[in-house]
C-alpha positions in Angstrom: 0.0 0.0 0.0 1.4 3.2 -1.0 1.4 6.3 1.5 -0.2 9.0 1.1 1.5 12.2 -0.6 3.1 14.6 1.8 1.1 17.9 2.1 2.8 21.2 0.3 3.3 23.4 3.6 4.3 26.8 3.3 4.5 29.9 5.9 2.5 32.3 4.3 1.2 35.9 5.2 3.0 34.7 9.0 0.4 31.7 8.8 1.1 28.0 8.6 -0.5 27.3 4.9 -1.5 23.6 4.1 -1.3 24.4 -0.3 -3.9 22.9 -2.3 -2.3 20.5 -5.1 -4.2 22.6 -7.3 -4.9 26.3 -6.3 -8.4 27.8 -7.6 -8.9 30.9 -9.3 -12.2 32.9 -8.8 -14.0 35.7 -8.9 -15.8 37.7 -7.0 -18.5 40.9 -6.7 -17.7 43.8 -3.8 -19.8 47.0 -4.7 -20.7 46.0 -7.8 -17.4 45.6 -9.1 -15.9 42.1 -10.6 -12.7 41.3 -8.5 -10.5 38.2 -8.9 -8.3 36.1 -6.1 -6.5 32.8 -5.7 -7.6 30.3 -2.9 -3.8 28.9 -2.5 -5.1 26.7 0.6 -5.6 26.7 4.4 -4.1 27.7 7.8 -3.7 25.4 10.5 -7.1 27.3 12.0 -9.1 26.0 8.9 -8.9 29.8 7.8 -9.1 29.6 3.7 -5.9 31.7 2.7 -7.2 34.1 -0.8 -5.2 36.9 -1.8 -6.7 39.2 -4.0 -5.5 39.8 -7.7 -7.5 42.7 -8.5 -9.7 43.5 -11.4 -8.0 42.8 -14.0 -8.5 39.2 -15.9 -5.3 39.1 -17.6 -2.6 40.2 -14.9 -4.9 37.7 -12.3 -4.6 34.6 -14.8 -0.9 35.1 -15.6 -0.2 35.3 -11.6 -2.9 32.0 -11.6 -0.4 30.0 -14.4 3.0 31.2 -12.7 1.5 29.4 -9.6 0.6 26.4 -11.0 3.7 26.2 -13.1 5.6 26.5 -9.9 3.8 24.4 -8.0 4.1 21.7 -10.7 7.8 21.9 -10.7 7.6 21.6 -6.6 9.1 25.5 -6.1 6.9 26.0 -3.0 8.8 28.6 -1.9 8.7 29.9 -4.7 4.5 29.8 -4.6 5.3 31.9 -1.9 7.3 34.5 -2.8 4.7 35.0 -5.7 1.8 35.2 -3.1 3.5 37.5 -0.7 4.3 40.3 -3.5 0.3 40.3 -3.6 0.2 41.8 -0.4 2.1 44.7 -1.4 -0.4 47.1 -2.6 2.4 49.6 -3.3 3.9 46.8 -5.4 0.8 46.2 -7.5 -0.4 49.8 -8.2 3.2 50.7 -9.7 3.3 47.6 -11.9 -0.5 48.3 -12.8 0.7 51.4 -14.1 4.5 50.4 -15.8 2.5 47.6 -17.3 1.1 49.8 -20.4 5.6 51.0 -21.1 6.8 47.6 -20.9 9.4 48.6 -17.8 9.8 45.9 -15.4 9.3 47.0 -11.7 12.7 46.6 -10.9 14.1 48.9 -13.7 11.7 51.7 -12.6 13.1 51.8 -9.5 16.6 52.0 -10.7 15.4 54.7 -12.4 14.0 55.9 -9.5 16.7 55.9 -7.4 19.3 57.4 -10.0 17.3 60.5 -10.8 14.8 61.2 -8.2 15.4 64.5 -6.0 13.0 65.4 -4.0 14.1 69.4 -3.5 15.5 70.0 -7.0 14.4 68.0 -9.3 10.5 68.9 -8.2 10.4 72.6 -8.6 7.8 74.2 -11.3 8.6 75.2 -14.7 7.9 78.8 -13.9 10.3 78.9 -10.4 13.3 77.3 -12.6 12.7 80.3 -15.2 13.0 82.5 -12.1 16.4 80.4 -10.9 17.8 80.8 -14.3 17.2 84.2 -15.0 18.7 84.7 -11.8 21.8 82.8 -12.6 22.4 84.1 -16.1 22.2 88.1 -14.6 25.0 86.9 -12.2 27.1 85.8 -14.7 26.5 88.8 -17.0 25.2 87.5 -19.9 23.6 90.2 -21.5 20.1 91.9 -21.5 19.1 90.7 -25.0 20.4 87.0 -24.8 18.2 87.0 -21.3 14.8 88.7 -22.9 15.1 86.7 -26.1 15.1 83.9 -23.6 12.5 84.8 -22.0 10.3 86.0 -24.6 10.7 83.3 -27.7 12.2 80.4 -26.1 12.2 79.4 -22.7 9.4 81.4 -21.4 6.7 80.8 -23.9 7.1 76.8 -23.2 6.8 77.6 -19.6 3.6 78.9 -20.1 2.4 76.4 -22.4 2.9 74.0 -19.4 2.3 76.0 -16.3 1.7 73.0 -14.4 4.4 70.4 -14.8 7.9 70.4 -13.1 11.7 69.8 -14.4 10.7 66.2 -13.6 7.5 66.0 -15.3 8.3 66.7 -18.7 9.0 64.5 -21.5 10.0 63.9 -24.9 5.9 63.8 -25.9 6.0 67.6 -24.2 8.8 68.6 -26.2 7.8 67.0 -29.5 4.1 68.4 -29.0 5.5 71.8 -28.4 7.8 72.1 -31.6 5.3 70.2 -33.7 1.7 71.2 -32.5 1.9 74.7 -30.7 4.6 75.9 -33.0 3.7 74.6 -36.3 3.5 78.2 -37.8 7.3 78.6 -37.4 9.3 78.0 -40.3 11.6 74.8 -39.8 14.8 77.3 -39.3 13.1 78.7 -36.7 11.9 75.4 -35.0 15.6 73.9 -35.4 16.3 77.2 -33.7 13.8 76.9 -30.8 14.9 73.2 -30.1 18.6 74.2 -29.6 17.8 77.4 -27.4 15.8 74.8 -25.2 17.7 72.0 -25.3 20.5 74.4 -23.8 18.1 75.6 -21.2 16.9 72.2 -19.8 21.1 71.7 -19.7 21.7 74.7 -18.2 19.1 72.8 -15.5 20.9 70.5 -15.2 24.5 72.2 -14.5 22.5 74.2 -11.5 21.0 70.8 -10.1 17.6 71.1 -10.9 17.9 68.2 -13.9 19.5 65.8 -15.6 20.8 65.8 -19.1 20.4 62.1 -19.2 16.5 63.4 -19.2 17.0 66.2 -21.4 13.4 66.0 -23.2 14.9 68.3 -26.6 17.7 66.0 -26.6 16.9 63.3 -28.8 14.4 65.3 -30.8 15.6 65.9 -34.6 14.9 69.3 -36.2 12.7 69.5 -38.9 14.0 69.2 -42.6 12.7 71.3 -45.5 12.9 68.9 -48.1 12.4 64.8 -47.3 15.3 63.5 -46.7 17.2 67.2 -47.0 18.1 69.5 -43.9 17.8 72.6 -43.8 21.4 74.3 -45.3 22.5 77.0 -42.9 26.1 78.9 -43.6 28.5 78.8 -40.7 30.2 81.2 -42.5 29.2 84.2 -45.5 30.8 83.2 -48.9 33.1 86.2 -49.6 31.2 87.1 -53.1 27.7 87.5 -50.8 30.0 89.5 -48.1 30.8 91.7 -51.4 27.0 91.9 -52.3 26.2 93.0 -48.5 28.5 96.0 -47.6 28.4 97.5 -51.3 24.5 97.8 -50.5 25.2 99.3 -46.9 28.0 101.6 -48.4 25.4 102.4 -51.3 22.6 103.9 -48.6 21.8 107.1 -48.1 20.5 106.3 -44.4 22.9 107.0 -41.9 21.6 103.9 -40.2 22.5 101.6 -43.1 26.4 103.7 -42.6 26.1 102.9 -39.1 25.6 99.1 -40.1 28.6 98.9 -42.5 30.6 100.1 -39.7 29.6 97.6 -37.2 29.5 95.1 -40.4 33.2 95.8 -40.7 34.2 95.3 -37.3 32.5 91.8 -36.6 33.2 90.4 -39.9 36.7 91.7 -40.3 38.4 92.2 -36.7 35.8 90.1 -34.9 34.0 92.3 -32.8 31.0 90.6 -30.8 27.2 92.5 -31.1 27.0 93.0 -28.2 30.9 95.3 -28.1 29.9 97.0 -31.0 27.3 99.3 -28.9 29.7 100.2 -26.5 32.4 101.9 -28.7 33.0 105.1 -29.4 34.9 106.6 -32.8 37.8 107.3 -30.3 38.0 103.8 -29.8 39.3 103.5 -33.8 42.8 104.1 -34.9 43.5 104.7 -38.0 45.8 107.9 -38.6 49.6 108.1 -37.6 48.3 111.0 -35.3 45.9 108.2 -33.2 43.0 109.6 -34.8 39.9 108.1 -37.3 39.1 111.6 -38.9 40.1 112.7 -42.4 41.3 109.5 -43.5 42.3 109.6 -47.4 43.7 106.7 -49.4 47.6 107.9 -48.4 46.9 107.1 -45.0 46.3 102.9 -45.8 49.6 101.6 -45.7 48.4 98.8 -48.0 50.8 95.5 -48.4 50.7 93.1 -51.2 49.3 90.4 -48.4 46.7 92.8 -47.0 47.8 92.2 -43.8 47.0 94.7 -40.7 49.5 96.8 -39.9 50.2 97.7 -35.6 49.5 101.3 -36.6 45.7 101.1 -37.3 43.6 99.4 -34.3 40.2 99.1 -32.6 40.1 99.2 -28.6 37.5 97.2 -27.4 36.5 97.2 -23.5 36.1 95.3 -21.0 32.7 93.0 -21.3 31.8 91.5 -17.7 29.7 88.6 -19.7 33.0 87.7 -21.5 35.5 87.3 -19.0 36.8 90.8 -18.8 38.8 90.4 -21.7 40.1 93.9 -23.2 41.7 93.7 -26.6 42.9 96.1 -29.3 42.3 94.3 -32.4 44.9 95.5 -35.3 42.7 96.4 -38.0 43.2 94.0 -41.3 43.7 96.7 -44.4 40.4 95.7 -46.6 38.4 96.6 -43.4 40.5 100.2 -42.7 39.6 100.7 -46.5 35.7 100.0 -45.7 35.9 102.5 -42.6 37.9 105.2 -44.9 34.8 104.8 -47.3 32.2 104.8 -43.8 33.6 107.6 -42.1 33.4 109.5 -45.4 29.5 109.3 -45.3 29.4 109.6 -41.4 27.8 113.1 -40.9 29.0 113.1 -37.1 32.2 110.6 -36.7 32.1 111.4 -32.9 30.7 109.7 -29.7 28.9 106.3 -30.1 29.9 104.2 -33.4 25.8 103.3 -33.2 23.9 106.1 -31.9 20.1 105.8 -31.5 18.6 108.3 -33.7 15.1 109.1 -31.7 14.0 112.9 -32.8 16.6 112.2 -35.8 19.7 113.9 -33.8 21.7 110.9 -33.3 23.9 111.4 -30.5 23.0 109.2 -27.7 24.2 105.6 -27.7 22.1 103.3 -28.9 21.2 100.1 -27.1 22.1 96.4 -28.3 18.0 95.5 -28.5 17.7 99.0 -30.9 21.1 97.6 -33.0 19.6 94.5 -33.4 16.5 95.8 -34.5 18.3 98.0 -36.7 20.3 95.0 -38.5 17.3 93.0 -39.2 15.7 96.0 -41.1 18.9 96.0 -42.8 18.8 92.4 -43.9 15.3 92.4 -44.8 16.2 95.3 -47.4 19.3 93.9 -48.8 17.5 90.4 -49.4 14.8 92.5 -51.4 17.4 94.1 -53.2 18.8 90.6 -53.8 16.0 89.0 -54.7 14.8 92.3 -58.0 18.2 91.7 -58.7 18.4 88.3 -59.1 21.7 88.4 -56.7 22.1 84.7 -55.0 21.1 84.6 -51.3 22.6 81.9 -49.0 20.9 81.8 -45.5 23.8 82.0 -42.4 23.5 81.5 -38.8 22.7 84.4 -36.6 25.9 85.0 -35.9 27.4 84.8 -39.3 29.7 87.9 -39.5 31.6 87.0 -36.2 31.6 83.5 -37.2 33.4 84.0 -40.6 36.0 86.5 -39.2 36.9 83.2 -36.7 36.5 80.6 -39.7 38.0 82.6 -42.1 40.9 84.0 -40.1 41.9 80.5 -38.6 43.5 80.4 -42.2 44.3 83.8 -43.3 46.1 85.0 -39.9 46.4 81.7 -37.7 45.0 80.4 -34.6 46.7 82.2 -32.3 46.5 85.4 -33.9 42.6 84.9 -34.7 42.1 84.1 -31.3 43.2 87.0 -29.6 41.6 89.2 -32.3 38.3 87.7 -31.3 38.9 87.6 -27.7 38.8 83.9 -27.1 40.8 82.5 -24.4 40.6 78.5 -24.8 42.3 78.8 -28.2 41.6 74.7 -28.6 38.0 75.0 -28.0 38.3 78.1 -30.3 40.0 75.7 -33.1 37.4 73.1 -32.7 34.6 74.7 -33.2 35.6 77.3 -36.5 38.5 74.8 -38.4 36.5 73.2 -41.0 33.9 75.5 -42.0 35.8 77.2 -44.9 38.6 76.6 -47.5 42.2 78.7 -47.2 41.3 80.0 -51.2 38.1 81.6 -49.6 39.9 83.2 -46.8 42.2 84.7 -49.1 39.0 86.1 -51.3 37.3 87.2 -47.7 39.8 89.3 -46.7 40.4 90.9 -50.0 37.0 91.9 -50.5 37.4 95.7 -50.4 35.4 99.1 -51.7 34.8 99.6 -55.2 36.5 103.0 -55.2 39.8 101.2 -53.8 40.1 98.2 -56.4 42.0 100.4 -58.5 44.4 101.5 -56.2 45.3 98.1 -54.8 45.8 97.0 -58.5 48.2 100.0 -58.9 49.9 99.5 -55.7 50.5 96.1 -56.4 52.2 96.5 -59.8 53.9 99.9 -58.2 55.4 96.9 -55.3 55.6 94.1 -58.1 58.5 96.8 -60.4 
């Protein structure tokens, strides 16, 4: 006679738990609601031991097999380590709700435990605005990089979510923002946007209130114009369009436009940033023997076969706090002192501010970087009209083109180290990295032998003059 089968018994729930050879699933009503559970077996008391499984079918029939399948391969304590996870409610709800991502339970709360910060990382959209702003004054960055912040990039998503935090916000936010809200902007412009705020939710995450491993404009692609084309944006201005752009400035008879050139001149030539130009005065330019920029004729250019600047004609640029403090004097290449002979000839008042603000047409006082700005797209939008009735190829540039094509340009025509103190850079490798392969040494000669129309002549003299 055979003897009878030992009984499966388990400590469950901190009972003694006689288990059923084969556990029943049910259902059951509470409130009018369909719940299921699993009758695993009973306590040495005779109490019937049912954990609940919830509402939902599926997730209660897959628990149901993983029992029986343990059961039939005699992992009892296994049957038990699947029974007592059912009595964490905390347990259940979050795998409820990873169950619909496909993320395990246990790589949510690596997750969890990597990038959760309770202070930081759970502050509003709107106070981390505030904390930036903040932040970016004390490092002097300047008014107009902080209000176009504010006012086209960072702010405006703010407000579109007013009610999520760092934390909260996703790739879906971002992607809905650029694509949804925005969809009026041209795709420039949305590339644009997704670069200003992909630096932002960085610049989160270098004051602690982020991570760029959660970067929600990170891994989001700027749109293309053409399928399968991106959008072609100029790092640098081909030297023929630079030709095209200060003959029209030069051309005007708005002493605005004159204004421009100059300014032109000093960021495209000698490097000058925007926001410098505003803050420099004619006394600032040297062009004469005597230390002066007034009266300047075509004996005063001391022009060399290479068109190299000569130590006698310079610009002083001060100190700017956003910049490091770095004062330069920048020696003045020779096609740009020939532009500024031509300027300062159609300057009606070569004194005080280079860029004066011209309310009540007077002139005098200096203008500010917003009203230069301002001044430059009017500017631009002319000379592309003029371009386009004169069927003149246009080639689109980045916003800051003219500085950007005196670095890439000037890598090759004066070096790296003499480019990188004209443009008042101090890391001369991150300098190099960023401007080296933008242009070709052929074009750098061309760009820094563009020059006046008035002056061709002479340089073709001088040069044959030099060449006997």
């Amino acid at each position: 006679m055979s003897k009878p089968a030992k009984p499966n018994i388990l400590k469950l729930f901190d009972d003694v738990v006689e288990v059923h050879e084969k556990p029943r699933l049910e259902s059951y009503i509470n409130r009018g609601k369909k719940y299921w559970r699993i009758e695993i077996g009973k306590a040495v008391n005779g109490k019937r031991i049912r954990p609940s499984l919830g509402k939902d079918e599926t997730y209660a029939r897959s628990v149901y097999a993983e029992i029986l399948e343990r059961l039939g391969s005699g992992d009892i304590k296994g049957i038990g380590s699947a029974v007592e996870e059912l009595k964490d409610y905390d347990s259940k709800a979050a795998r409820r709700k990873l169950r619909a991502f496909n993320v395990s339970l246990e790589r949510a709360a690596g997750f969890y435990a990597q990038f959760h910060r309770p202070t930081n990382g759970h502050i509003s959209l709107k106070r981390a605005l505030e904390i930036w702003e903040e932040n970016a004054r004390k490092l002097g960055h300047s008014d107009t990089y902080i209000k176009k912040m504010l006012n086209t990039y960072a702010g405006p998503f703010v407000r579109k979510y007013p009610g999520l935090k760092v934390m909260d916000v996703t790739y879906k936010e971002a992607e809905d923002y650029i694509f949804k809200h925005k969809r009026t902007l041209g795709n420039g412009s949305k590339g644009e946007t997704i670069r200003k705020l992909r630096g932002w939710f960085n610049a989160l995450a270098d004051l602690k209130y982020g991570f760029k491993e959660l970067n929600p404009f990170e891994g989001l692609k700027a749109p293309k114009d053409k399928f399968g084309e991106t959008e072609e944006v100029n790092r640098a201005i081909p030297p023929a369009l630079m030709q095209v752009i200060l003959d029209y400035a030069l051309s005007s008879k708005k002493q605005t436009y004159i204004e421009v050139l100059t300014s032109i001149v000093l960021r495209a030539f000698c490097g000058v940033r925007s926001e410098e130009i505003v803050k420099l005065d004619w006394e600032n330019i040297t062009l004469n023997d005597d230390g002066t920029s007034k009266g300047f004729d075509k004996s005063l250019v001391s022009m060399s076969p290479d068109l190299q600047p000569k130590k006698s004609s310079k610009v002083k640029v001060p100190k700017l706090a956003s910049k490091m403090g770095y004062q330069r004097n920048i020696e003045i290449p020779e096609n740009a002192k020939c532009w500024l002979v031509e300027a300062v000839a159609k300057t009606k008042n070569p004194t005080g501010p280079i860029v004066k603000n011209w309310q009540h047409n007077k002139g005098k006082e200096r203008s500010s970087e917003d009203g230069y700005l301002s001044r430059m797209n009017d500017f631009l939008k002319d000379l592309k009209k003029h371009c386009e009735e004169n069927k003149i190829p246009w080639k689109k540039y980045e916003q800051n083109g003219f500085r950007a094509s005196c670095a890439s340009y000037g890598l090759h025509y004066f070096g790296k180290e003499t480019i990188c103190r004209m443009m008042g850079e101090k890391r001369d490798s991150v300098f190099w990295n960023n401007y080296q392969e933008y242009v070709e040494k052929d074009d750098a000669d061309r760009f820094f032998r563009v020059l006046p129309e008035p002056w061709l002549d002479f340089i073709d003299q001088f040069k044959k003059d030099n060449a006997a």
